[in-house]
N, C-alpha and C positions, 0 to 999 in steps of 0.2 A: 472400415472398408465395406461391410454389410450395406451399412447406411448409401454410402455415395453408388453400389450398387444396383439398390433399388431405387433411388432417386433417376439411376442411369437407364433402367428400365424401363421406369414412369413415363420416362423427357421423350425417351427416344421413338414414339410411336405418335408423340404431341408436339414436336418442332416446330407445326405451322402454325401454334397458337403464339411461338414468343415473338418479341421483335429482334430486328437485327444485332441488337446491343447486345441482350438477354440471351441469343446466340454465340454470340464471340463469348462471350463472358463466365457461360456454360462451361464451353470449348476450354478457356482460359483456367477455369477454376481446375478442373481433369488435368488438364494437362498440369499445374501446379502443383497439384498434389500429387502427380504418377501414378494415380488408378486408371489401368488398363480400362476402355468403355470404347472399344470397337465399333461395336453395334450402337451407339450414341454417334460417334463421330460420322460416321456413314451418314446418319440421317439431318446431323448438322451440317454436312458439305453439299449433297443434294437440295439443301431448303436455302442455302446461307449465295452458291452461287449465280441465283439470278438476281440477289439484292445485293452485290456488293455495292450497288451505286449508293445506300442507306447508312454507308457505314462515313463516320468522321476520316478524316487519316489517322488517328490513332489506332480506331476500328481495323482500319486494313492491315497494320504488323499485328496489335494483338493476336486479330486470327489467322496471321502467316505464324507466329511463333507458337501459337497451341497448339497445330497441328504439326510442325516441325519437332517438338517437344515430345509431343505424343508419340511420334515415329509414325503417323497416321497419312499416308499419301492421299490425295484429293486434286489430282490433276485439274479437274476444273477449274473446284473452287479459285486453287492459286493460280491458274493463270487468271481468272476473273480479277482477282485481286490486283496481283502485277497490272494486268491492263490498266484496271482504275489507276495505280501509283506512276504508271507511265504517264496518262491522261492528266493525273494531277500532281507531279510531281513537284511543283511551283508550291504547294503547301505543306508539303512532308519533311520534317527536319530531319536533322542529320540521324538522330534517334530511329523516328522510324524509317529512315531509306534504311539504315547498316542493318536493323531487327528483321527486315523484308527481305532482303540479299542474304541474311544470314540463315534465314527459313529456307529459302528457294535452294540455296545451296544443302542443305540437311539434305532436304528432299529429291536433292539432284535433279531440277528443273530449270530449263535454260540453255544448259550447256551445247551439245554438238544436236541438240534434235533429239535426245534419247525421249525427253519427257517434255514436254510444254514449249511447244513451239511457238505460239501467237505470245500471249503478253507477258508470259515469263522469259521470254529470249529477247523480247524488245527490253525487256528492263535489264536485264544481264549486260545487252550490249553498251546501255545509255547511262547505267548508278554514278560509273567513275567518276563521269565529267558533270554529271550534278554535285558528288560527292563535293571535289576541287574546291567546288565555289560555297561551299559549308564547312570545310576543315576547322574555323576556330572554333567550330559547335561540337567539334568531337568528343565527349568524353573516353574514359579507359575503356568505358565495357564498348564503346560502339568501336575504339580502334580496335579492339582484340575481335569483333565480330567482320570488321573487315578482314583483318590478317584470314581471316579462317576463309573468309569467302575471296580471299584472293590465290588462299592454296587450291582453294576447288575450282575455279575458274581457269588460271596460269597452269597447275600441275596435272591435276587430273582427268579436267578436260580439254586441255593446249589450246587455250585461247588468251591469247592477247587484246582484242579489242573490248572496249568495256573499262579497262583498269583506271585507276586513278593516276594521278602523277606518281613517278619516282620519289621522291621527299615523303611523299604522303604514307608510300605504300612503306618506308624505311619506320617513317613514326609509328607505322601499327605494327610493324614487326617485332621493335623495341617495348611496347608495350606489349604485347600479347609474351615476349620474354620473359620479361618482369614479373608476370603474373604467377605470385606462389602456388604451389597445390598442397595438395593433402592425401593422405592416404586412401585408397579406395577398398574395397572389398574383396578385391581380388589381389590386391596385394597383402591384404591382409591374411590370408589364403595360403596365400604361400611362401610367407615368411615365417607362416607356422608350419606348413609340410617340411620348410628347410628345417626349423627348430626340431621338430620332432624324429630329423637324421643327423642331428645333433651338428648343422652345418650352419654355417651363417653367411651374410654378404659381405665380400670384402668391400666392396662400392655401390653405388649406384649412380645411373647415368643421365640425366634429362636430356634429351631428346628432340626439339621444338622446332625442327624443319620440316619434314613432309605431316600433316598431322589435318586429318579427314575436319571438315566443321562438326559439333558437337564432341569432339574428341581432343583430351588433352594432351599434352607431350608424352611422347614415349619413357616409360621409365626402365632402366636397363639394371636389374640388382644382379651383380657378377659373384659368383662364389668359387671357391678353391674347390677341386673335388678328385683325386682320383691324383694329382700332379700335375692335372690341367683347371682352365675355367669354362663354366657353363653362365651363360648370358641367358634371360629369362625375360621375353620383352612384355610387360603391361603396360595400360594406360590410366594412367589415374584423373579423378576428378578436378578441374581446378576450383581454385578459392583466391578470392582477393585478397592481400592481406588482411591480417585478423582475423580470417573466418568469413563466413558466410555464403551464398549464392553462387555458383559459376558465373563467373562474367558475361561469356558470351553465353550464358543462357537466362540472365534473370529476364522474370518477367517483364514486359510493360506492364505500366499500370492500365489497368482495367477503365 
């Protein structure tokens, strides 16, 4: 941690010496490894959004999804981004359109006008029906990064226009279902406060309908107490089966 903070120190006052790639890829690495570097991301959004035009289409999710990842908002940047992917939408596979909608939605950009109105609201409006016509490209992680950007889109900002088909938006539902988790930190938390009142869960509940992008299903551990039950709601991290990565957050490759 030392280390990538002094690197974060170094970088962040010399942005204008890297290139666009060696920018995202910065971005990328931070966000990867979830060292906080505020004062890094700052100076990579201000350098990074008048070059998006430098970036591949890969370029352009990479650095939608470091900064979504990071929790780091850059209203610019991403709509600069969005714009390009609007503009060149014709070369972005289904990978990085669902990695980009998946960012935009993090960041809640898009939606009713709260945040990014110019090229993040044109591409909110227009993904779906790109989407459509890429469906047999979907892998699991890009459907489970739709489902999530379909509950931020549909539920929490009430918009309809934009969606994919019906069938399409059922297949990411069922996959983002499907998807195991694992315990997270905070439940681990408090299954020891329950242990150490000597109480336990009689069940627990998943949860997988309304559920934020970056956020797994709700986990509901219900315990006996008193002659009634106390429901205790967490969100746990997901994992594909066997272990590994959150689906809808692994990285692109660099």
């Amino acid at each position: 941690p030392e280390l990538l903070d002094a690197i974060a120190g170094e970088a962040a006052p010399r942005v204008g010496e890297f290139s666009s790639q060696g920018l995202s890829m910065t971005a990328w690495a931070y966000a990867a490894s979830g060292r906080p570097a505020p004062a890094l991301f700052d100076s990579i959004a201000g350098e990074l959004a008048p070059r998006v035009g430098e970036f591949s289409p890969q370029g352009l999710s990479t650095a939608a999804w470091a900064f979504a990842t990071a929790n780091h908002t850059a209203p610019s940047l991403l709509d600069a981004v969005a714009a390009q992917a609007v503009a060149r939408h014709a070369e972005l596979d289904a990978r990085c359109l669902t990695a980009t909608a998946w960012s935009l939605a993090v960041l809640d950009m898009g939606g009713n006008g709260e945040r990014g109105t110019g090229g993040a609201a044109r591409f909110a409006r227009r993904f779906g029906g790109w989407l459509d016509s890429r469906a047999a490209e979907l892998s699991h992680e890009s459907l489970c990064q739709l489902h999530q950007w379909r509950l931020w889109r549909a539920e929490e900002r009430r918009r309809s226009d934009g969606l994919p088909s019906a069938p399409l938006l059922a297949q990411a539902a069922a996959a983002f279902g499907a998807t195991r988790t694992r315990q997270s930190e905070i439940q681990s938390s408090v299954g020891e406060a329950l242990a150490a009142l000597d109480t336990w869960p009689s069940r627990e509940r998943l949860r997988s309908g309304r559920t934020r992008p970056g956020r797994a299903p709700a986990i509901w551990p219900q315990v006996a107490r008193g002659g009634g039950a106390i429901a205790v709601r967490l969100h746990a991290r997901l994992a594909p089966a066997g272990g590994g990565r959150l689906p809808p957050l692994s990285p692109p490759p660099p």
